[in-house]
C-alpha positions as CSV (number, residue, x, y, z in Angstrom):
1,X,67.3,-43.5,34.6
2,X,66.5,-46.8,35.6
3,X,69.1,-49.4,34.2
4,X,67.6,-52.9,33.5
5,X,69.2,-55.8,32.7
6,X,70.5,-56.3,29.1
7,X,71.6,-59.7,28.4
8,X,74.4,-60.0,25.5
9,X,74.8,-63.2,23.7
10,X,77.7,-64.4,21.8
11,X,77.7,-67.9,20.1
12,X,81.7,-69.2,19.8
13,X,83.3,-71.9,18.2
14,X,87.0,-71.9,17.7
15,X,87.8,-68.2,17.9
16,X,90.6,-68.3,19.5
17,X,92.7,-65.8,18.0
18,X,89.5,-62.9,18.4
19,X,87.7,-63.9,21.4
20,X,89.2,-62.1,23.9
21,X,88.7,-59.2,22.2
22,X,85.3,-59.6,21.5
23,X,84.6,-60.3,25.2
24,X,86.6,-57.2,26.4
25,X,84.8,-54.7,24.7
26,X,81.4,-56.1,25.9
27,X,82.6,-56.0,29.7
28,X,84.1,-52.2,29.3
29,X,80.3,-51.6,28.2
30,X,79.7,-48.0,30.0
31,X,76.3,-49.5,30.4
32,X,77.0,-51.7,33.4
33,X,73.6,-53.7,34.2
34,X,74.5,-56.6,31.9
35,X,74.7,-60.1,31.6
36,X,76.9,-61.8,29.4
37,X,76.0,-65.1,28.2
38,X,79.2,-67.2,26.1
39,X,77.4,-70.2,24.3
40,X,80.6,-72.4,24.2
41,X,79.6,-74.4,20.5
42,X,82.2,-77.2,20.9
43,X,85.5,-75.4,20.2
44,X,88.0,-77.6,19.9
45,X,91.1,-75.1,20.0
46,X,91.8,-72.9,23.1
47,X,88.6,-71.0,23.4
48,X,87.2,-72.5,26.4
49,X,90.7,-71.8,28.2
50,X,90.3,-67.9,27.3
51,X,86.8,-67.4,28.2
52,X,86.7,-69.9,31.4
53,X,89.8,-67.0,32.6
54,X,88.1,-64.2,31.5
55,X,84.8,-65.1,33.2
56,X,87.0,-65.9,36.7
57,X,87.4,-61.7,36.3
58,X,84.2,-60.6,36.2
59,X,80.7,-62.2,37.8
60,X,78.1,-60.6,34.9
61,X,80.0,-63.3,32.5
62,X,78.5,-67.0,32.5
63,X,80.0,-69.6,30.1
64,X,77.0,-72.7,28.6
65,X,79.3,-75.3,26.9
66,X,77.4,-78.3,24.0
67,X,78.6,-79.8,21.7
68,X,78.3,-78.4,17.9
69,X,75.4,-77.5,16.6
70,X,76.0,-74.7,14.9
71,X,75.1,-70.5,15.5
72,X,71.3,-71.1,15.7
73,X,70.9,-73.6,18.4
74,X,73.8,-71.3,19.9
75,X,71.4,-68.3,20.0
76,X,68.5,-70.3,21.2
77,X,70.2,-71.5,23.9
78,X,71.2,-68.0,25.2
79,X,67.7,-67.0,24.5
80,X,66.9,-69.6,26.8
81,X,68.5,-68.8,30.0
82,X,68.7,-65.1,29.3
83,X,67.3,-63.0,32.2
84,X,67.2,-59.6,30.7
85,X,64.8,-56.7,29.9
86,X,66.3,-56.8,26.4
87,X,68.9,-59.0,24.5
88,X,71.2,-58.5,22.1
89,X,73.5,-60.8,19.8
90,X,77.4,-60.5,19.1
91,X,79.2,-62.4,17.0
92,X,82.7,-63.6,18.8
93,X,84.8,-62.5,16.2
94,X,83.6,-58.8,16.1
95,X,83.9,-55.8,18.5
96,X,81.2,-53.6,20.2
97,X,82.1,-49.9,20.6
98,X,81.7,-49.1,24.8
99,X,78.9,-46.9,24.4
100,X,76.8,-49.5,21.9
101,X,74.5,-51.0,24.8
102,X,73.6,-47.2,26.3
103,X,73.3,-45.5,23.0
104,X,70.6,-48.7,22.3
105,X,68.7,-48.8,25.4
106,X,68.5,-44.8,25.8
107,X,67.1,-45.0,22.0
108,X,64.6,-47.7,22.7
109,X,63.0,-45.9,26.2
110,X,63.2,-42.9,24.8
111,X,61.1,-43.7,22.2
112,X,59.1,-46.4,23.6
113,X,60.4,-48.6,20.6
114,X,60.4,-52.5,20.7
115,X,63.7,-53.1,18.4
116,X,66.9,-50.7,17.9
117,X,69.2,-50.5,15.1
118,X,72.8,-49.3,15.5
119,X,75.0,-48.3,12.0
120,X,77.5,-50.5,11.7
121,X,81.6,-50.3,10.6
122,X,81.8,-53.1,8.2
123,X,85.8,-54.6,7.8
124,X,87.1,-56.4,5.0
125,X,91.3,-56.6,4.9
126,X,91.7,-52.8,4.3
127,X,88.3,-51.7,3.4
128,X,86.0,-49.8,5.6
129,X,82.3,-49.5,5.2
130,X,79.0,-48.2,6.7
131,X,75.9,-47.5,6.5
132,X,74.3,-44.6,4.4
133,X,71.8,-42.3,6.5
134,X,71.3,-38.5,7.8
135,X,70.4,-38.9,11.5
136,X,69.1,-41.0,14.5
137,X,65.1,-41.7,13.7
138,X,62.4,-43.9,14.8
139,X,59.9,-45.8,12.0
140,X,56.1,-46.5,13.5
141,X,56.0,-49.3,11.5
142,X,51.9,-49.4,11.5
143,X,51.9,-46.2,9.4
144,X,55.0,-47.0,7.2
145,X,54.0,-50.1,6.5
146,X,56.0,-53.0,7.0
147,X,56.4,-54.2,3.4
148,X,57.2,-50.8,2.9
149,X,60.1,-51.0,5.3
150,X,61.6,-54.8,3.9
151,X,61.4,-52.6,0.5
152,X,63.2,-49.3,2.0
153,X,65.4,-50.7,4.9
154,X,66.1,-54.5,5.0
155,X,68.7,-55.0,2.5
156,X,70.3,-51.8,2.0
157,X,69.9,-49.5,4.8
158,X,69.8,-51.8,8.2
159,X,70.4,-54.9,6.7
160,X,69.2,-58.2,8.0
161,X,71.6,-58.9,10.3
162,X,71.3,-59.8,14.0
163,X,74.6,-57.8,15.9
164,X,73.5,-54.8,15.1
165,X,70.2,-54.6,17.4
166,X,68.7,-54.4,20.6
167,X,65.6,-56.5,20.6
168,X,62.6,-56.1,23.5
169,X,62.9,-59.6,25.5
170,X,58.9,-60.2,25.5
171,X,58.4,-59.5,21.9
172,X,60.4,-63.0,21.6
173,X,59.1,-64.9,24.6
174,X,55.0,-63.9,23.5
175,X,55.7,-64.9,20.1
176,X,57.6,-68.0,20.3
177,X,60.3,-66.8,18.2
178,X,63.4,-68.3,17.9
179,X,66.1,-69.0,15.3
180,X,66.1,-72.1,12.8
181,X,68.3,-74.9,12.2
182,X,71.4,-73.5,10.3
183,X,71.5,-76.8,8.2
184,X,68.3,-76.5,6.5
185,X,67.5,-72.6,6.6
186,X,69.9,-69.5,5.2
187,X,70.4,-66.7,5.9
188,X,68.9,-67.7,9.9
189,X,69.1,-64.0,10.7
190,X,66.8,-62.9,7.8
191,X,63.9,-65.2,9.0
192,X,64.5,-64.2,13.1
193,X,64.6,-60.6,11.8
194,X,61.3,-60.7,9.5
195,X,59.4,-62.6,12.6
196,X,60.5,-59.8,14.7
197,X,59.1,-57.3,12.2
198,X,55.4,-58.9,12.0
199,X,55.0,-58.2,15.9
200,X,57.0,-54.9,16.7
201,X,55.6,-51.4,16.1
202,X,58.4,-49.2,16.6
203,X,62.2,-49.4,15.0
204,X,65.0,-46.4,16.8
205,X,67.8,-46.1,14.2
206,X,71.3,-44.7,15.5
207,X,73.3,-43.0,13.2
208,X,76.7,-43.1,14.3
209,X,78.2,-46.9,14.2
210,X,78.5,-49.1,17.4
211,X,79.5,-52.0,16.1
212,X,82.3,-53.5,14.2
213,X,81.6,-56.0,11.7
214,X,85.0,-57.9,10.5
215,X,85.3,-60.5,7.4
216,X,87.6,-63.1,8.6
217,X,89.3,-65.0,5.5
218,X,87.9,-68.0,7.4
219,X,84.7,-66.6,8.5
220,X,81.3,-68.2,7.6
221,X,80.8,-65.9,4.8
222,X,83.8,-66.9,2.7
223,X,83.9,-70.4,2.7
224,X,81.5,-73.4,1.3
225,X,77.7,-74.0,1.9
226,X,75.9,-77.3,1.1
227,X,72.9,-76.9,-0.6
228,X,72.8,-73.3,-0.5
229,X,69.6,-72.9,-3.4
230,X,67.6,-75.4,-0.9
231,X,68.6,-73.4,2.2
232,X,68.0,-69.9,0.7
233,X,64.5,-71.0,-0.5
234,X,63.6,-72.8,2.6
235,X,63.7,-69.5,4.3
236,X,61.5,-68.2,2.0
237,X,59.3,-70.5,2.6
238,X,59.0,-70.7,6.0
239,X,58.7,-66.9,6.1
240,X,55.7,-67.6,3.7
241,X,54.5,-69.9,6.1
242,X,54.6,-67.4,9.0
243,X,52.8,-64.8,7.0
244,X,49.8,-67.0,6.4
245,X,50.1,-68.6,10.0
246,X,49.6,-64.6,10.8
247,X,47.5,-64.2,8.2
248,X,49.0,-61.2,6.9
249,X,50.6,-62.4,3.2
250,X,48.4,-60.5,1.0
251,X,49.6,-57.3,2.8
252,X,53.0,-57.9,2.9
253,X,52.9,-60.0,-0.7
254,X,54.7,-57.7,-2.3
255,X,58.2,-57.6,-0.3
256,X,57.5,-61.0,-0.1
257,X,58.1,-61.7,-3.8
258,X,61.0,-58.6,-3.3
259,X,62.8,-61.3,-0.7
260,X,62.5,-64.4,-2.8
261,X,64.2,-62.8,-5.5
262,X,66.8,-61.5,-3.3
263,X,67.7,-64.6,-1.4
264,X,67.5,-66.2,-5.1
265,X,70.5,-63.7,-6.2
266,X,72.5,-64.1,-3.4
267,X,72.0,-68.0,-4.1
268,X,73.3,-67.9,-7.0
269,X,76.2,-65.7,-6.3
270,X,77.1,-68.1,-3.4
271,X,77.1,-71.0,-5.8
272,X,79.4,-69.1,-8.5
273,X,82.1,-67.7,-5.3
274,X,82.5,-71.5,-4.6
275,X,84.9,-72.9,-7.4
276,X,83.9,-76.5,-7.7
277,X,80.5,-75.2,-9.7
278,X,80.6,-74.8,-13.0
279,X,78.1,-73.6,-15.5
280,X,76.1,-76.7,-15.9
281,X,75.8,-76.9,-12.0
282,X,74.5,-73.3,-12.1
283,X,72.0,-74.1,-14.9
284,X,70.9,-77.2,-12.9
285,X,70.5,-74.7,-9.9
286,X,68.2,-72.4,-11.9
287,X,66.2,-75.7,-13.0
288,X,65.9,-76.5,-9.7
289,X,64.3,-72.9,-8.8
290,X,60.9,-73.8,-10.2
291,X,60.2,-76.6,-7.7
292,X,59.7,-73.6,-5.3
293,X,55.6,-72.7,-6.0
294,X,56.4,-68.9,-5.6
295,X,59.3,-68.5,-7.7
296,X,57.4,-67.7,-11.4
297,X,54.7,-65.3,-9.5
298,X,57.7,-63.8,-7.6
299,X,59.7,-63.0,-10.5
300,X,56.8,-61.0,-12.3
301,X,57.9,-58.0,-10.5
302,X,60.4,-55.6,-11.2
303,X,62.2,-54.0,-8.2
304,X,64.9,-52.1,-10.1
305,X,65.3,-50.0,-13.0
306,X,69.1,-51.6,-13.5
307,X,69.1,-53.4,-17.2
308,X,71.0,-56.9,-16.0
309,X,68.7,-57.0,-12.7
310,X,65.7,-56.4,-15.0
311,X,66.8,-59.2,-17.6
312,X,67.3,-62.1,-15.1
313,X,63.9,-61.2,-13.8
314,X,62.2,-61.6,-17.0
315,X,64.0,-64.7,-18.2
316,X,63.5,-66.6,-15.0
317,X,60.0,-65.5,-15.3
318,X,59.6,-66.4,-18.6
319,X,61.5,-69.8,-17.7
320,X,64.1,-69.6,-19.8
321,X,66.4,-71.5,-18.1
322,X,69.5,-71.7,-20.2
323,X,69.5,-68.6,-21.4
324,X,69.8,-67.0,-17.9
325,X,72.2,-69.7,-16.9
326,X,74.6,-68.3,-19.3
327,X,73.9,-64.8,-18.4
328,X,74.4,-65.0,-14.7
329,X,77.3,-67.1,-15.1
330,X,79.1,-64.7,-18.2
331,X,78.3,-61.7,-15.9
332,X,80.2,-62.9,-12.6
333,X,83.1,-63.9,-14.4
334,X,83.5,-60.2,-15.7
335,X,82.7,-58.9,-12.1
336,X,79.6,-57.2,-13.5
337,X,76.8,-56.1,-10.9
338,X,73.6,-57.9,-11.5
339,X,72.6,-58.1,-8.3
340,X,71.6,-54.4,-7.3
């Protein structure tokens, strides 16, 4: 088989103590044909020492340094000077398995897909997790619907993230699509990924994990996000703003509604992991929900059959804004699932 170029992007700041890793298991790739493009964010520790002598190893590595502008702009600017048939996006503090960038690009020829999906080894201090699934498979997303597969797929089975796939270079260079400014718009990878879905018809899923997914004590994930409600909804709306641009809302209205109350949970879980809120900075929150025009309509749907999930739904529906303050807040601090 032919090998095209695969270009692999990874957007660093400070990762000094994983880096090297990172980079090692993307050159010992058994796929060969690959560029790999390190988008230097303005580290201030020892980063750019251990890549710039890495890179001096091996020709397919090319180091972009700018100053800090966080993951997006990171992305975008690999996106920019990629040359590949297909691109993919690691994070620098995670680890590709050797054979992730040929299992990919065999699954996507083979079945003339536009976007692969590996599984995915997901490390927190001594826990391991993964995916659930039976086998390798490829969606046609034109007869399964693409609401259908946000409902089915995007936050339980393949997740949202971008690491974990192999995306088809001209679906993002025809349709513009790029990532958005990290300071105003969270989760970025949700609203990349859901543009991606609108203009792809065919998703390969690989079974058996490629990647390695680590949660760093000071990773992103753990530590504190300004305006978090604002950001959460702002991809909501944007994403609402691509549908209609596409015109293709009323068919995907439904896992439309499905994400806004998702990004809403995880919101509010974000706000109550960070210590300095408190109950009345929660119930200010949920106040602050209804200057979002699609939050009542969104929250008139029920998604799951699970008794806390159901109640929150109804009460922010019904705007009862105290009531569910307490509830959500009571809830997390007795490590009770209301999110599922």
């Amino acid at each position: 088989m032919y090998e095209e170029l695969i270009s692999i992007v990874v957007p660093i700041y400070n990762l000094e103590l994983y880096i090297e890793d990172c980079i090692l298991s993307i050159i010992n790739q058994t796929y060969k044909n690959i560029e790999i493009i390190l988008i230097n964010d303005g580290s201030t520790d020892n980063t750019l020492n251990i890549i710039t002598k890495i890179s001096k190893y091996d020709s397919r590595v090319k180091i972009i340094s700018s100053v800090n502008q966080g993951c997006s702009n990171a992305r975008n600017l690999g996106i920019d000077v990629a040359r590949g048939n297909y691109i993919v996006f690691v994070d620098g503090d995670d680890i590709c398995f050797s054979t992730m960038i040929e299992y990919m690009y065999k699954a996507i020829k083979h079945n003339k897909a536009d976007m692969c999906v590996c599984n995915v080894w997901r490390i927190n201090g001594s826990e391991l997790k993964t995916q659930t699934h039976d086998d390798d498979y490829t969606i046609i997303l034109d007869d399964y619907g693409r609401g259908n597969y946000i409902l089915d797929y995007y936050y339980n089975k393949h997740a949202f993230c971008v690491w974990n796939r192999m995306y088809d270079m001209k679906i993002l260079a025809d349709n513009k699509i790029r990532f958005r400014d990290f300071s105003v718009i969270y989760p970025e990878d949700l609203l990349f990924n859901l543009e991606v879905l609108l203009n792809i018809q065919k998703v390969s899923w690989i079974n058996k994990p490629q990647y390695i997914h680590i949660l760093h004590d000071t990773g992103l994930t753990r530590g504190y996000r300004q305006n978090i409600l604002f950001r959460y909804l702002n991809c909501c709306k944007q994403y609402e703003n691509y549908l209609l641009e596409k015109r293709m809302y009323k068919e995907m209205q439904e896992s439309f509604y499905y994400i806004v109350q998702q990004e809403s949970f995880s919101a509010f879980i974000s706000l109550l992991r960070n210590n300095r809120n408190t109950l009345k900075q929660l119930y200010q929150s949920i106040v602050n929900l209804y200057n979002w025009n699609f939050i009542e309509e969104s929250f008139s749907v029920d998604f799951s059959e699970k008794f806390w999930r159901k109640l929150i739904v109804r009460l922010i529906n019904k705007k009862h804004k105290k009531i569910v303050s307490i509830v959500i807040y009571v809830l997390y601090k007795r490590k009770i699932d209301f999110f599922g």
